[in-house]
C-alpha positions in Angstrom: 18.3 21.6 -25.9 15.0 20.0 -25.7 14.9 15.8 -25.4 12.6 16.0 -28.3 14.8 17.7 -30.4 17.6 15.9 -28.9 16.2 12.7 -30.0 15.3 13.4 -33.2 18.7 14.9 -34.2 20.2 11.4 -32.8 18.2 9.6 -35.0 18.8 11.2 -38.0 22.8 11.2 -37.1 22.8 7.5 -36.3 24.0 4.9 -39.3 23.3 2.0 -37.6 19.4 3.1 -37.5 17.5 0.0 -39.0 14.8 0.3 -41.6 11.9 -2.0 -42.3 11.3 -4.7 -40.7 13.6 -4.5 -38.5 12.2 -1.7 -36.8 9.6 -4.4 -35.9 11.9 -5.8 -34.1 12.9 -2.3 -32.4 8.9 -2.0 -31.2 9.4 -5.3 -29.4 12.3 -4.7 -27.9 11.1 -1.5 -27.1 7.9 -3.4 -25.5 10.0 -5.6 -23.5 11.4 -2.8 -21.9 8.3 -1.0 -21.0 6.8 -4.3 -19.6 10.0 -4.6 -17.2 9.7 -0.9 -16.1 6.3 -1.5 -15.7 7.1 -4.5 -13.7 9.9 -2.6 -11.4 7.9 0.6 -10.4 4.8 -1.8 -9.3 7.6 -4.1 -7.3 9.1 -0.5 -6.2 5.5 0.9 -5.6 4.5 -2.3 -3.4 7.4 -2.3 -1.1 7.0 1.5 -0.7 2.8 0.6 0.2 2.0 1.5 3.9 0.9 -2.2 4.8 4.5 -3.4 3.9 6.0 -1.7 6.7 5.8 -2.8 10.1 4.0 -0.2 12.9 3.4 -0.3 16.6 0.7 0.4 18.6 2.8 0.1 22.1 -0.2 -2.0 23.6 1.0 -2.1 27.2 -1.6 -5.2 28.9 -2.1 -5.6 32.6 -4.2 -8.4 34.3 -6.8 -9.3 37.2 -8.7 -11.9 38.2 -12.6 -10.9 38.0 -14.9 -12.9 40.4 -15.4 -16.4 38.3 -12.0 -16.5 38.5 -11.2 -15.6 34.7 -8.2 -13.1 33.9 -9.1 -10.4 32.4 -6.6 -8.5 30.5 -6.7 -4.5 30.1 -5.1 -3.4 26.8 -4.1 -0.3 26.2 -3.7 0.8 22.6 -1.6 3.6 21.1 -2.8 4.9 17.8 -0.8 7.9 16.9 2.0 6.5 14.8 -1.3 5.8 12.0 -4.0 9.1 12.6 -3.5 11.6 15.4 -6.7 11.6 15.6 -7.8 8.8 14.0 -10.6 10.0 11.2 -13.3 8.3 8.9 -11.3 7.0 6.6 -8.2 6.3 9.1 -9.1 4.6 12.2 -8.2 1.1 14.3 -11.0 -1.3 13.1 -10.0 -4.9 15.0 -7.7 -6.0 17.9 -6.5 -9.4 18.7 -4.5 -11.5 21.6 -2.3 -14.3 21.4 -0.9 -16.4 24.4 2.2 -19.1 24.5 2.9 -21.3 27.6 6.9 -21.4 26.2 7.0 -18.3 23.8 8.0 -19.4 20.9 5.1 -21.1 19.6 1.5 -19.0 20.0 -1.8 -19.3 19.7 -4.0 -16.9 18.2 -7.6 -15.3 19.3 -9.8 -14.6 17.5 -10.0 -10.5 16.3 -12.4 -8.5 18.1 -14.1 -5.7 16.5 -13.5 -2.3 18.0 -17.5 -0.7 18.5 -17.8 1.7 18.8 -14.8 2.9 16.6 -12.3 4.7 18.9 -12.1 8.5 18.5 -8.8 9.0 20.3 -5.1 8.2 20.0 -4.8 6.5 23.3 -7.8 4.0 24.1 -8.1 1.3 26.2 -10.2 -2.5 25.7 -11.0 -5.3 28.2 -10.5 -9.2 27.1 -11.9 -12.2 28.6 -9.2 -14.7 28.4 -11.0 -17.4 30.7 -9.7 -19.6 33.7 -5.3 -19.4 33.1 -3.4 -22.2 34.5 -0.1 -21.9 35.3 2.3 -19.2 33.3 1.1 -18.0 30.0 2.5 -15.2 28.4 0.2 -12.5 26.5 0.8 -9.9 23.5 -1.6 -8.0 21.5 -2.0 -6.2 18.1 -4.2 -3.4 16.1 -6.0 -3.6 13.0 -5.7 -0.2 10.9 -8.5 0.3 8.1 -5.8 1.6 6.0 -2.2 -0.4 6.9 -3.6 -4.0 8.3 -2.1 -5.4 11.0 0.2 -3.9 13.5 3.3 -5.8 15.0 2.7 -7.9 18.1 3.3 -6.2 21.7 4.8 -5.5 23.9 8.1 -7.1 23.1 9.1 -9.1 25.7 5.7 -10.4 26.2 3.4 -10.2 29.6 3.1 -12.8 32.1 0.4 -13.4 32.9 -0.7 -13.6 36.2 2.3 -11.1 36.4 5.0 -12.2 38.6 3.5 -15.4 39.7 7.0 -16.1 41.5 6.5 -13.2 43.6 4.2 -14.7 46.0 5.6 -18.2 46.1 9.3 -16.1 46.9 7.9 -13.6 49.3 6.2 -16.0 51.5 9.4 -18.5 51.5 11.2 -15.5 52.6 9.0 -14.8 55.4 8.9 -18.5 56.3 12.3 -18.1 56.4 13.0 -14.7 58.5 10.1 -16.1 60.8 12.3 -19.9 61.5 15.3 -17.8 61.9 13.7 -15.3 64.8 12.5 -18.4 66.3 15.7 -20.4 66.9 17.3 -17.1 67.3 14.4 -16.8 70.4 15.1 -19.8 71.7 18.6 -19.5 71.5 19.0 -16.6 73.4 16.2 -18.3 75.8 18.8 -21.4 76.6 21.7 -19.1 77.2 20.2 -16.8 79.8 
C-alpha cells in the first residue's frame, strides 16, 4: 500500500481528527516539528562535516644548526589521508610550528603559506626557528583548503636539539672509562 494512500485512509478512519480551528493548531504543531528536524539533520550534518574530524599529516621534524647558529627544522608532511594526489580544489594551503620549554603549555608560530602549492603526497618544508636555548620541544600541523587544520605532530613531541643529553652523557662516560684506565695504569705500575 502506498504511504499516500495509507495516510489518507488513516485520516478519514480517525475520530479524534480535529476540525476548524483546531487544525490551526495541528499546522503549528506540525511546524514545530519540522523546525526541530530541521534543527537535528544540520546538528547531524555538522558533526558528520570533514573539518569536524580530526586528521594527521604524520609530520616527522628533524633539526640542525645552520651557520648563524639558528636551528632549522626539516618537516616533513604526509598528505595522503586528504588527496592522493592533492588536486585544485584539494590541496595543503598553510603549515605552522609550535614550541613549549615544559610541554604542556605552547606557543604558536605564525602559519606559513605553502608556495608553491605542493603537487605530491609526501613533501618536505624548511623553518627558521632562530637561536634555541636550552630544551624546547617542537610539533607541527597542515592546513587543508578543504578540512582546516590538521592535529598537531608528532605525538610525543621533538626535542629539539635532539638528545641534548647525549653529548653531556657520552663525554661523562669517556671521562670516566679514561680516570678508570688511568688508576688502573698506575696501579698495575706500583705493583710491578
Amino acid at each position: 500500500m502506498e504511504a499516500s494512500v495509507w495516510v489518507g485512509s488513516l485520516l478519514k478512519l480517525d475520530p479524534s481528527l480535529k476540525l476548524g480551528s483546531d487544525c490551526l493548531e495541528d499546522t503549528e504543531l506540525s511546524r514545530k516539528l519540522a523546525l526541530v528536524t530541521l534543527a537535528l539533520l544540520a546538528m547531524l550534518g555538522l558533526a558528520t562535516y570533514p573539518s569536524a574530524y580530526a586528521w594527521s599529516s604524520s609530520p616527522q621534524i628533524t633539526n640542525a644548526l645552520d651557520g648563524s647558529e639558528s636551528t632549522i627544522l626539516t618537516i616533513q608532511f604526509d598528505f595522503s589521508q586528504m588527496s592522493d594526489p592533492p588536486s585544485a580544489g584539494h590541496y595543503p594551503t598553510d603549515f605552522q610550528v609550535r614550541t613549549s620549554s615544559d610541554g604542556s603549555s605552547w606557543t604558536e608560530m605564525a602559519p606559513v603559506q605553502l608556495s608553491p602549492t605542493p603537487t605530491t603526497t609526501l613533501f618536505t618544508v624548511t623553518y627558521n626557528l632562530g637561536k634555541v636555548s636550552g630544551t624546547i620541544q617542537v610539533q607541527a600541523r597542515l592546513k587543508c583548503s578543504v578540512h582546516g587544520w590538521s592535529s598537531w605532530g608528532p605525538d610525543p613531541a621533538i626535542p629539539v636539539p635532539e638528545f641534548p643529553f647525549a653529548t653531556g652523557a657520552l663525554s661523562s662516560v669517556l671521562f670516566m672509562a679514561g680516570i678508570f684506565f688511568l688508576f688502573q695504569r698506575r696501579h698495575r705500575a706500583a705493583s710491578a
